[in-house]
MDAnalysis code that builds the backbone (N, CA, C; Angstrom):
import MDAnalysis as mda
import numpy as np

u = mda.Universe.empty(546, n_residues=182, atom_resindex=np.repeat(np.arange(182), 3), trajectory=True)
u.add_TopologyAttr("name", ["N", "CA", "C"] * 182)
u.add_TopologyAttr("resid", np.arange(1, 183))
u.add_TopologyAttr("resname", ["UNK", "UNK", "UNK", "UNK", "UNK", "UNK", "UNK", "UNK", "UNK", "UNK", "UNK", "UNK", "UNK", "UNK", "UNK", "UNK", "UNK", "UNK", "UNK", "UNK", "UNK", "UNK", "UNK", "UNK", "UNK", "UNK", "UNK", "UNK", "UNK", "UNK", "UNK", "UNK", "UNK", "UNK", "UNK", "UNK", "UNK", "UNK", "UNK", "UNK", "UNK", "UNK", "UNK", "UNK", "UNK", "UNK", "UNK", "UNK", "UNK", "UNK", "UNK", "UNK", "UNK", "UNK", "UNK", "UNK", "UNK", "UNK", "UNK", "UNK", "UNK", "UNK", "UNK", "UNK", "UNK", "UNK", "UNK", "UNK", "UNK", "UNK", "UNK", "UNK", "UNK", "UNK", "UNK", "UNK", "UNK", "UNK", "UNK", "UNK", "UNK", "UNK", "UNK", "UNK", "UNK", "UNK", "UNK", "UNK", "UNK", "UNK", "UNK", "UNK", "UNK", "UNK", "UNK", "UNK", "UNK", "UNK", "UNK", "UNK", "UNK", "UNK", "UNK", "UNK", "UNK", "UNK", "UNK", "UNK", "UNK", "UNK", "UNK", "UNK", "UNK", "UNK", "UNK", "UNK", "UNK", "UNK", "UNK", "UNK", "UNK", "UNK", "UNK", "UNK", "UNK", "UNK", "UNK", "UNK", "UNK", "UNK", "UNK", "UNK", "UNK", "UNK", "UNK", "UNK", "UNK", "UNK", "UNK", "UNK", "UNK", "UNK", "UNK", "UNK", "UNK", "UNK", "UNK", "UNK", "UNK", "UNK", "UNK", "UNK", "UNK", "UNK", "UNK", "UNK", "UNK", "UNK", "UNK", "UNK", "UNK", "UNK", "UNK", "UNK", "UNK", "UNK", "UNK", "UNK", "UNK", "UNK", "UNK", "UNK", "UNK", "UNK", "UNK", "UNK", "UNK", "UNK", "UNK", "UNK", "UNK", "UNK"])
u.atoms.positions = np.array([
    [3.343, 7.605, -3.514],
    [2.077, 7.423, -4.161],
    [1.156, 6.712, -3.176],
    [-0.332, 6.930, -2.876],
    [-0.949, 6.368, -2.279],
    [-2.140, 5.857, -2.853],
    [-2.129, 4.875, -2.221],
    [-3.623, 3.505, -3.211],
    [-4.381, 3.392, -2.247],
    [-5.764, 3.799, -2.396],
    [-6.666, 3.526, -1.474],
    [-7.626, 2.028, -1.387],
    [-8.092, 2.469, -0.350],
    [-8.685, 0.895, 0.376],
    [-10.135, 0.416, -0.618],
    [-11.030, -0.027, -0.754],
    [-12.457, 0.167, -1.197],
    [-13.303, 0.151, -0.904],
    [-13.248, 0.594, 0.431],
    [-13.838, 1.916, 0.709],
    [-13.763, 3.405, 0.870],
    [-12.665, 3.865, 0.112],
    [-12.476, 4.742, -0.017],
    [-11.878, 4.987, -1.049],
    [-11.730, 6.400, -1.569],
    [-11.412, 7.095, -3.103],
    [-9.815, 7.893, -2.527],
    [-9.470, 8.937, -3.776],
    [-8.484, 9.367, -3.112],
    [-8.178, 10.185, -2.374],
    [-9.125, 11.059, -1.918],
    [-9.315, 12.402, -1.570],
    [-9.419, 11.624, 0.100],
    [-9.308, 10.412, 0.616],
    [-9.148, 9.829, 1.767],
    [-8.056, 10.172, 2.321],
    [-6.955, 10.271, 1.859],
    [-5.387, 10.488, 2.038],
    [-5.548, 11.669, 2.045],
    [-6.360, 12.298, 2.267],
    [-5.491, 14.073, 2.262],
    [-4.943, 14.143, 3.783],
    [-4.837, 14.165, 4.643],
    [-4.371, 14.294, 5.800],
    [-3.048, 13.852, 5.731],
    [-3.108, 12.213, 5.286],
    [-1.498, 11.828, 5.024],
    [-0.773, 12.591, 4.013],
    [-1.634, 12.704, 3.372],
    [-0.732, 13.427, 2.003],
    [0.209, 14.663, 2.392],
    [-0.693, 15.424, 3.204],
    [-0.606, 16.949, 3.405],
    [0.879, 16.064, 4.444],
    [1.172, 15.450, 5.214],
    [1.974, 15.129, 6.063],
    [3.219, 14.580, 5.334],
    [3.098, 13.948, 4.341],
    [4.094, 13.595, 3.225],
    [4.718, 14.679, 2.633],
    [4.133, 15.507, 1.756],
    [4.362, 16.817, 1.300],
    [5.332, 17.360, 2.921],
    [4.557, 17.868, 3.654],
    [5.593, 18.643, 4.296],
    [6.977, 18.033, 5.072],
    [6.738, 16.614, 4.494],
    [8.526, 15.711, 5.398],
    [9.162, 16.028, 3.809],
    [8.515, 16.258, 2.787],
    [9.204, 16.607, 1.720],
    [9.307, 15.372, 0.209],
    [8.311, 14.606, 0.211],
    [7.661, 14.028, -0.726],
    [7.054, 14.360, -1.425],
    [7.148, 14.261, -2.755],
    [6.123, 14.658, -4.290],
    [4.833, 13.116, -3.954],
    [3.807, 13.810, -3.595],
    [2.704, 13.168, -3.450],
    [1.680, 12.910, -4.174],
    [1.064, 11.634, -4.829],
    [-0.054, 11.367, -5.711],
    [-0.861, 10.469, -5.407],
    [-2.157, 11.067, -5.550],
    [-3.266, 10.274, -4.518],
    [-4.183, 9.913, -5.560],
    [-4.030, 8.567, -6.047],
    [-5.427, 8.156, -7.443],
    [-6.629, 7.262, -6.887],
    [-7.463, 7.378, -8.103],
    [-8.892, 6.255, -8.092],
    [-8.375, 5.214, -8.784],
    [-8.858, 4.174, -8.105],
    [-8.357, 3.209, -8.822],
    [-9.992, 3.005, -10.281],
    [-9.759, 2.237, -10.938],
    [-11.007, 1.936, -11.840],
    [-12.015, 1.515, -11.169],
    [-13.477, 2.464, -11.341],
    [-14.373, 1.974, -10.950],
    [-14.650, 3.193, -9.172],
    [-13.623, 3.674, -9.550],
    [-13.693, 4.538, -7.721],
    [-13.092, 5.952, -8.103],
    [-14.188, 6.945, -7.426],
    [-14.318, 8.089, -7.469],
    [-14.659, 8.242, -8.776],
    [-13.925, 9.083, -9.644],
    [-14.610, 9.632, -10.820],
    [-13.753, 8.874, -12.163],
    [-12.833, 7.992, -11.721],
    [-11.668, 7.185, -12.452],
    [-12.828, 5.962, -13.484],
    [-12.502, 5.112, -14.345],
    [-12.915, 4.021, -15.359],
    [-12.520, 3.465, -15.979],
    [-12.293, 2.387, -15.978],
    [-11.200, 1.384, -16.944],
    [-11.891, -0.211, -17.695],
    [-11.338, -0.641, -18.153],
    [-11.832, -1.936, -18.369],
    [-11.460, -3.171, -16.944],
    [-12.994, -3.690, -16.699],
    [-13.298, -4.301, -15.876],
    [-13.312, -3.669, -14.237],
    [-13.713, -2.263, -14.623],
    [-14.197, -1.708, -13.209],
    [-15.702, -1.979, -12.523],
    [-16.344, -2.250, -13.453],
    [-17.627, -3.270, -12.866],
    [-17.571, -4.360, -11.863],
    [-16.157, -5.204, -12.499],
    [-15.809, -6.619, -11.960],
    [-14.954, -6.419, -11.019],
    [-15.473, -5.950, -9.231],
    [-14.245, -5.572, -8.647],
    [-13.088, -7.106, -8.278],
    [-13.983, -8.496, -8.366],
    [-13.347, -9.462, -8.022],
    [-11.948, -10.169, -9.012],
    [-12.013, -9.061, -10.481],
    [-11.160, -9.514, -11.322],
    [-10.264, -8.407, -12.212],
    [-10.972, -6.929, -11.510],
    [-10.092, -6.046, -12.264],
    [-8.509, -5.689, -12.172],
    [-7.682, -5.957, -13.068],
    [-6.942, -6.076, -13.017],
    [-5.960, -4.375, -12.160],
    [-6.169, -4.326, -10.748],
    [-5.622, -3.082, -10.540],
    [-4.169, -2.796, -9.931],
    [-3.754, -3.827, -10.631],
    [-2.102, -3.575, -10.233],
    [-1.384, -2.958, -11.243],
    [-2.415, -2.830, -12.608],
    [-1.945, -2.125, -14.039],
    [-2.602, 0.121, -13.503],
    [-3.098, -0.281, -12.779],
    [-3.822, 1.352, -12.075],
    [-2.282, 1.509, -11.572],
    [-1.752, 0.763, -10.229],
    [-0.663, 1.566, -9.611],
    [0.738, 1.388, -10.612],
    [0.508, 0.737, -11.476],
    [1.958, 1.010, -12.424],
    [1.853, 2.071, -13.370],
    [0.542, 2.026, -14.005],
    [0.117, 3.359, -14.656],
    [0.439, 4.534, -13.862],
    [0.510, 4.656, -12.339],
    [0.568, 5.746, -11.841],
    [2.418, 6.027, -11.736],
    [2.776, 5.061, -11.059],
    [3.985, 4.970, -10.761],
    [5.218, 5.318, -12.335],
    [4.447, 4.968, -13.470],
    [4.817, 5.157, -14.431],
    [4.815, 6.756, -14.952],
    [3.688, 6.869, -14.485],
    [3.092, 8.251, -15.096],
    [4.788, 9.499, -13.905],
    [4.626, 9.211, -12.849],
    [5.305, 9.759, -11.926],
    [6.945, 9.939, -12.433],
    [7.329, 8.998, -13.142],
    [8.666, 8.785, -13.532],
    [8.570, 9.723, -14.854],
    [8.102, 9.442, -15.632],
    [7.630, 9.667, -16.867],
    [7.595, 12.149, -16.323],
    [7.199, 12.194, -15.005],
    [7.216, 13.305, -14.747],
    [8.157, 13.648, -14.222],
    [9.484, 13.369, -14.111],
    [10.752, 13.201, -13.436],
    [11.318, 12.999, -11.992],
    [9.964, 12.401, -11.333],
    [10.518, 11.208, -10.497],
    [11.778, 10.158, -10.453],
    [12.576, 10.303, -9.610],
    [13.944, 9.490, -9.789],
    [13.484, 8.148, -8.668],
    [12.756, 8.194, -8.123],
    [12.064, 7.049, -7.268],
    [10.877, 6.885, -6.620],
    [9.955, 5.792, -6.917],
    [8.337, 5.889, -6.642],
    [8.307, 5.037, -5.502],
    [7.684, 5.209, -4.510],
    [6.988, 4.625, -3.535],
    [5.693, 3.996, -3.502],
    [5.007, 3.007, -2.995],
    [3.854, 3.052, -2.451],
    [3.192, 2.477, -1.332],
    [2.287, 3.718, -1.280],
    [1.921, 3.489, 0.260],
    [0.396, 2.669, 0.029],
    [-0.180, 1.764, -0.023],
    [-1.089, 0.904, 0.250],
    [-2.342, 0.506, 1.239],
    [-3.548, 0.973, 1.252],
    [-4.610, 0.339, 2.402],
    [-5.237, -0.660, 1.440],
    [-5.272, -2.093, 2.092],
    [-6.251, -3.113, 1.900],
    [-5.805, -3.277, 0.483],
    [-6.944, -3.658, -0.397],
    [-7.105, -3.698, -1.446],
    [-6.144, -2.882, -2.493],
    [-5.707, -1.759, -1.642],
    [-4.785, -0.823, -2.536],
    [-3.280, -1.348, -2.078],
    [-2.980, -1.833, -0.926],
    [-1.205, -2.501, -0.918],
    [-1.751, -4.081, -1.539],
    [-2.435, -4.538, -1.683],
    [-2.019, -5.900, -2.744],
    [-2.102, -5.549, -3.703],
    [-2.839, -4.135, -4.166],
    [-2.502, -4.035, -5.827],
    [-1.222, -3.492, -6.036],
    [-0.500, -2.755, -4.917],
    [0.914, -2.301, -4.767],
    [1.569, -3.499, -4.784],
    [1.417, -4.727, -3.885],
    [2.459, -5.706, -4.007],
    [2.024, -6.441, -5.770],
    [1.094, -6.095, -5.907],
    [0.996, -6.949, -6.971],
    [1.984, -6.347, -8.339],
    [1.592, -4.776, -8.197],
    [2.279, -4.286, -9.288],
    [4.252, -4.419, -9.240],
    [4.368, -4.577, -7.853],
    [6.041, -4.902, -7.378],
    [6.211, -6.135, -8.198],
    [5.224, -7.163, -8.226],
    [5.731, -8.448, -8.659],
    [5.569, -8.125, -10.520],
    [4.877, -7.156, -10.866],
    [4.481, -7.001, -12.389],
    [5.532, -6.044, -12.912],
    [6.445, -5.530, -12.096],
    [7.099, -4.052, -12.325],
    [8.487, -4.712, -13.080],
    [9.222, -3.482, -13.228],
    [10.602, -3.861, -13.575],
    [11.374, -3.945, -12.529],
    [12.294, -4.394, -12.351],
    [13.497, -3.935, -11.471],
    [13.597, -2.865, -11.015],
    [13.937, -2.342, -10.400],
    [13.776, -0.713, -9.482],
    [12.865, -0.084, -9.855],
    [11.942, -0.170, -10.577],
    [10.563, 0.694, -11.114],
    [9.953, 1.507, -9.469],
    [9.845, 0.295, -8.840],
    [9.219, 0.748, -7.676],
    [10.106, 0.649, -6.416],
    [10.478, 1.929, -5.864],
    [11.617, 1.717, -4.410],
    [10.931, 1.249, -3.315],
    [9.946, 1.285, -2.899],
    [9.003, 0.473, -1.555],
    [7.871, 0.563, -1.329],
    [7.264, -0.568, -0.827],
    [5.574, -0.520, -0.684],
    [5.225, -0.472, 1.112],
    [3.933, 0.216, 1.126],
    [3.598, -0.011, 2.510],
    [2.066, -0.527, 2.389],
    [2.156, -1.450, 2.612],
    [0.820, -2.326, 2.869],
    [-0.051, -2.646, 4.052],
    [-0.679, -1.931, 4.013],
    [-1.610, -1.569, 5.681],
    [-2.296, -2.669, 5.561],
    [-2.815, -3.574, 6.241],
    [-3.358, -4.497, 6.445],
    [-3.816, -5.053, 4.883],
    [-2.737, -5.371, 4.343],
    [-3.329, -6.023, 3.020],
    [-1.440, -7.284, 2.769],
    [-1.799, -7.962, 1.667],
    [-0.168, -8.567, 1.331],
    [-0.842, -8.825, -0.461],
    [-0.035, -9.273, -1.148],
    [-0.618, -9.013, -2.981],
    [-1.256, -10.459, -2.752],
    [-1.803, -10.267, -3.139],
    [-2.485, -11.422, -4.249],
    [-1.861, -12.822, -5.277],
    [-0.381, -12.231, -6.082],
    [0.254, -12.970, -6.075],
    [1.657, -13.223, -4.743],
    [2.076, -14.464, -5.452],
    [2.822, -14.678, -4.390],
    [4.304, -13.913, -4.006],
    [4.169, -13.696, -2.573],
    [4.931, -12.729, -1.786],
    [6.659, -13.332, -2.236],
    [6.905, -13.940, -2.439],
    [8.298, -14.390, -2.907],
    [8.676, -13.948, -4.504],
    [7.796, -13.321, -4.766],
    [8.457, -12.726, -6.031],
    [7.986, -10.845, -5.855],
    [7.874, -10.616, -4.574],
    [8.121, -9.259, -4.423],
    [9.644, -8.354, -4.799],
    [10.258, -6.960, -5.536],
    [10.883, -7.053, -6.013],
    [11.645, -5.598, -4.961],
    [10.669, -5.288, -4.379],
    [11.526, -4.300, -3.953],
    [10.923, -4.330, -2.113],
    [11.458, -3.217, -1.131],
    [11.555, -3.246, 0.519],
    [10.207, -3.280, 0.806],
    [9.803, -3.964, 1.525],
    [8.557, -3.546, 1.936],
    [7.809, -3.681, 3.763],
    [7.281, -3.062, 3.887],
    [6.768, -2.406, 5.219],
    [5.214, -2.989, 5.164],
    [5.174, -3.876, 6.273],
    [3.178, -5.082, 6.509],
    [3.307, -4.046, 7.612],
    [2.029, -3.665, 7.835],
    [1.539, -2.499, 8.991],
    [-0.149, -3.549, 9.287],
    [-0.421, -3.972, 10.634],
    [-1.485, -4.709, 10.487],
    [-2.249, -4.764, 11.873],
    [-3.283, -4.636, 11.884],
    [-3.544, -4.743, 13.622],
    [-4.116, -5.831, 13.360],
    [-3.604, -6.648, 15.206],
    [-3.307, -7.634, 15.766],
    [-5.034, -8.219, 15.128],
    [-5.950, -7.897, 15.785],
    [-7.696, -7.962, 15.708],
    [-8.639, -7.796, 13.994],
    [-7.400, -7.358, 13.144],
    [-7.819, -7.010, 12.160],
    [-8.919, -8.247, 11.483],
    [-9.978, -8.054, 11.433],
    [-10.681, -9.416, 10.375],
    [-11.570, -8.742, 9.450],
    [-12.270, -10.142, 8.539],
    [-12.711, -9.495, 7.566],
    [-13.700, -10.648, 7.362],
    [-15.075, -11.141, 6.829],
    [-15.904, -11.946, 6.659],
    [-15.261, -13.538, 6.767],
    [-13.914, -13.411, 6.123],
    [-13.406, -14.850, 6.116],
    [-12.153, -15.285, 7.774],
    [-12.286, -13.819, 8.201],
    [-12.240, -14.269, 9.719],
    [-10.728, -13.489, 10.201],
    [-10.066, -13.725, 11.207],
    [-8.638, -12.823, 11.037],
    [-7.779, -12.724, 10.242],
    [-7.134, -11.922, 9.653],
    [-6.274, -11.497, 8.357],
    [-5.044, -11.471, 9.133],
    [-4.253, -11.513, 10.124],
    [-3.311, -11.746, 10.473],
    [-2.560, -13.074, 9.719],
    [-3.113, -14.184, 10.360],
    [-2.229, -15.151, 9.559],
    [-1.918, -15.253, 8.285],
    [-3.066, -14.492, 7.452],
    [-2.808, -14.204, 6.366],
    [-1.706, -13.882, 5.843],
    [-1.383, -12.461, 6.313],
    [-0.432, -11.923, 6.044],
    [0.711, -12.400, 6.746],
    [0.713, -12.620, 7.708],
    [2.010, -13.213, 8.516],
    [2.464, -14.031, 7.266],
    [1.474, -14.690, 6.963],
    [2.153, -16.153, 5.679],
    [3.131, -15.640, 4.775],
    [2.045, -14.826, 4.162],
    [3.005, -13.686, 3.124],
    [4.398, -12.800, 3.106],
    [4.125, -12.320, 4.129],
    [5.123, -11.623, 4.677],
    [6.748, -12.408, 4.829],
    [6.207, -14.034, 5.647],
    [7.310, -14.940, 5.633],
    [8.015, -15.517, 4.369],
    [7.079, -14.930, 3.327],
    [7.799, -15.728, 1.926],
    [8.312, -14.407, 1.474],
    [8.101, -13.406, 1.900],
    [8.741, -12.087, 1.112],
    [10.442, -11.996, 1.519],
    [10.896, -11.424, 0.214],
    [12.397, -11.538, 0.529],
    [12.913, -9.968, 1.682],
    [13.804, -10.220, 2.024],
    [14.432, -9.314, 2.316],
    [14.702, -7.896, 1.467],
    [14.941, -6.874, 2.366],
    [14.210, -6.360, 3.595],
    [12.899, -6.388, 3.429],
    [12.204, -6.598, 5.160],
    [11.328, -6.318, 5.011],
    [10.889, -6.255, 6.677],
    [9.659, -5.260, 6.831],
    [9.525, -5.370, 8.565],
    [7.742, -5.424, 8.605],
    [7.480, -6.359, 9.267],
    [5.880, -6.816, 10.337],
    [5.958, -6.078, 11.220],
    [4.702, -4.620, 11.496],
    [4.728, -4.526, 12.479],
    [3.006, -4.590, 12.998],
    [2.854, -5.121, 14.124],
    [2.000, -6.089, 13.986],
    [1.198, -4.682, 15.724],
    [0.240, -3.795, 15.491],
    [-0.419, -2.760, 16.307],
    [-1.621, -3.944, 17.344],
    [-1.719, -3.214, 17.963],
    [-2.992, -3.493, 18.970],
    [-4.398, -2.853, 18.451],
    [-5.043, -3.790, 18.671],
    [-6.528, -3.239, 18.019],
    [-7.087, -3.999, 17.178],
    [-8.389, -2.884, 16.487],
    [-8.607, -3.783, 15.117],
    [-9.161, -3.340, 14.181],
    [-8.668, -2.065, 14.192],
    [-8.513, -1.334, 12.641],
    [-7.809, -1.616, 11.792],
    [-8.749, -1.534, 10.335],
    [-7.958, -2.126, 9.067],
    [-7.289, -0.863, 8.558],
    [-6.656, -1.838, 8.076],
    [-5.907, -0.455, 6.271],
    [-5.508, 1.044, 6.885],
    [-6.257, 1.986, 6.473],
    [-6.575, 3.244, 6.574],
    [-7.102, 3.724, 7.552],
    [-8.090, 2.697, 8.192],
    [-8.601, 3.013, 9.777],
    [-7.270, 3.275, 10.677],
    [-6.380, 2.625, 10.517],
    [-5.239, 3.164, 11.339],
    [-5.299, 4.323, 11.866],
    [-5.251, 5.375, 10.603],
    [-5.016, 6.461, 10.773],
    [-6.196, 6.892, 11.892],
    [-7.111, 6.640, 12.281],
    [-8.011, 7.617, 13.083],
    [-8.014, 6.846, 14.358],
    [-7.047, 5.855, 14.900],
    [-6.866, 5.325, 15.854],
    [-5.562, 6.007, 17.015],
    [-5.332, 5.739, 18.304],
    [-4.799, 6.216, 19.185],
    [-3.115, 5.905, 18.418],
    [-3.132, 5.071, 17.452],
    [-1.670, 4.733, 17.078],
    [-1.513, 5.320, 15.533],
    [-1.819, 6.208, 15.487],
    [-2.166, 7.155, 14.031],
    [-0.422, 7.600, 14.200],
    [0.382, 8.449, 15.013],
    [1.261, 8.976, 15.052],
    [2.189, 7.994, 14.540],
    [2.500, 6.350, 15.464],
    [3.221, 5.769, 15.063],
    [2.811, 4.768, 14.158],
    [1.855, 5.286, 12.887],
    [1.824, 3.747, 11.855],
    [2.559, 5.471, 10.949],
    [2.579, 6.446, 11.321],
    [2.472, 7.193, 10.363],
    [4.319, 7.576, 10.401],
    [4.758, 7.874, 11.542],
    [6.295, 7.972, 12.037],
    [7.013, 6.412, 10.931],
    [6.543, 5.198, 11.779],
    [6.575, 4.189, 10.956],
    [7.233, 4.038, 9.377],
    [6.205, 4.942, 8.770],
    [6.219, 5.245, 7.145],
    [7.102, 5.880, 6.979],
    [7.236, 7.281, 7.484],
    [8.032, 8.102, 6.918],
    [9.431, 7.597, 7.461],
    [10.055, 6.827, 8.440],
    [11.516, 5.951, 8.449],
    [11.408, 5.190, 6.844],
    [10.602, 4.618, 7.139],
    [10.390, 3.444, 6.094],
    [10.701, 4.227, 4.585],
    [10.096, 5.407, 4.281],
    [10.026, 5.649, 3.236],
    [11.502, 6.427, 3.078],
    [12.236, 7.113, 3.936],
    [13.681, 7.293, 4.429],
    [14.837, 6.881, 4.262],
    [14.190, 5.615, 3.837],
    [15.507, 4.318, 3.317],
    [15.946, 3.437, 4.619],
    [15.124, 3.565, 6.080],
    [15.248, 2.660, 7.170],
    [13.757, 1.616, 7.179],
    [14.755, 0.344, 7.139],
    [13.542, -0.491, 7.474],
    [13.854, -0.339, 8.793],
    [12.668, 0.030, 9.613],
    [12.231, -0.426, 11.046],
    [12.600, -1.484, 11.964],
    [13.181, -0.913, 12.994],
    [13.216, -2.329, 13.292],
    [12.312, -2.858, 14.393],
])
């Protein structure tokens, strides 16, 4: 499943998607509330909408379609609502998150399932580099789990249109494989 960044909707992922699909993944690419043509309560309020109930709704919906295991893949804003929904989920609900330059919102020690921080080194954002950020996070997350920490300073999803597009994307598909990286 893939959660987009905000700046972007879902129709952003088609490139990855189309690349998922053919390693042989059932692929689902949503709006979260308030993005693209999607609406929920408190999609006005992007500083408080609750969108970690969007990727369980999805992840739910996926099982519910006979999915035997959900993934998610995460940019920005869309892997903390992934880690967030890991910490809101059940027990195996969700098999692994990939969080492109993002970590949840709540705290990383009650993450429940494997997860994969993808982040360039340069990455910042108004409140200044997001590295340590996540480094923090990452250090309270339980096992397994792998930092891999790119050159540059593309966020989230920008990855993808950078010289290291092949390996954030190789990266994933180990990751999503059942190998954490090493």
């Amino acid at each position: 499943m893939l959660a987009h960044g905000g700046r972007f909707t879902k129709e952003s992922w088609e490139p990855q998607a189309r690349r998922f699909a053919v390693a042989g993944f059932r692929v689902l690419a949503f709006d979260f509330r308030g993005f693209g043509k999607s609406h929920g309560p408190g999609d006005k309020d992007f500083g408080s909408a609750p969108f970690q109930l969007d990727v369980l709704a999805a992840v739910r919906y996926l099982r519910a379609a006979g999915a035997k295991s959900v993934s998610v893949v995460g940019g920005s804003f869309g892997g903390a609502a992934a880690g967030d929904a890991s910490i809101a989920s059940r027990p195996g609900e969700i098999e692994r998150i990939v969080m492109l330059g993002a970590a949840p919102n709540e705290p990383a020690e009650k993450l429940k399932c494997p997860t994969l921080w993808i982040v360039a080194r340069n990455d910042t954002s108004g409140d200044g580099p997001r590295l340590p950020g996540i480094r923090a996070q990452f250090e309270k997350a339980p096992e397994p789990k792998k930092l891999i920490v790119l050159d540059g300073s593309a966020h989230a999803q920008y990855l993808f249109t950078t010289d290291q597009s092949e390996r954030v994307m190789r990266e994933i598909l180990l990751f999503l494989n059942g190998k954490v990286p090493e």
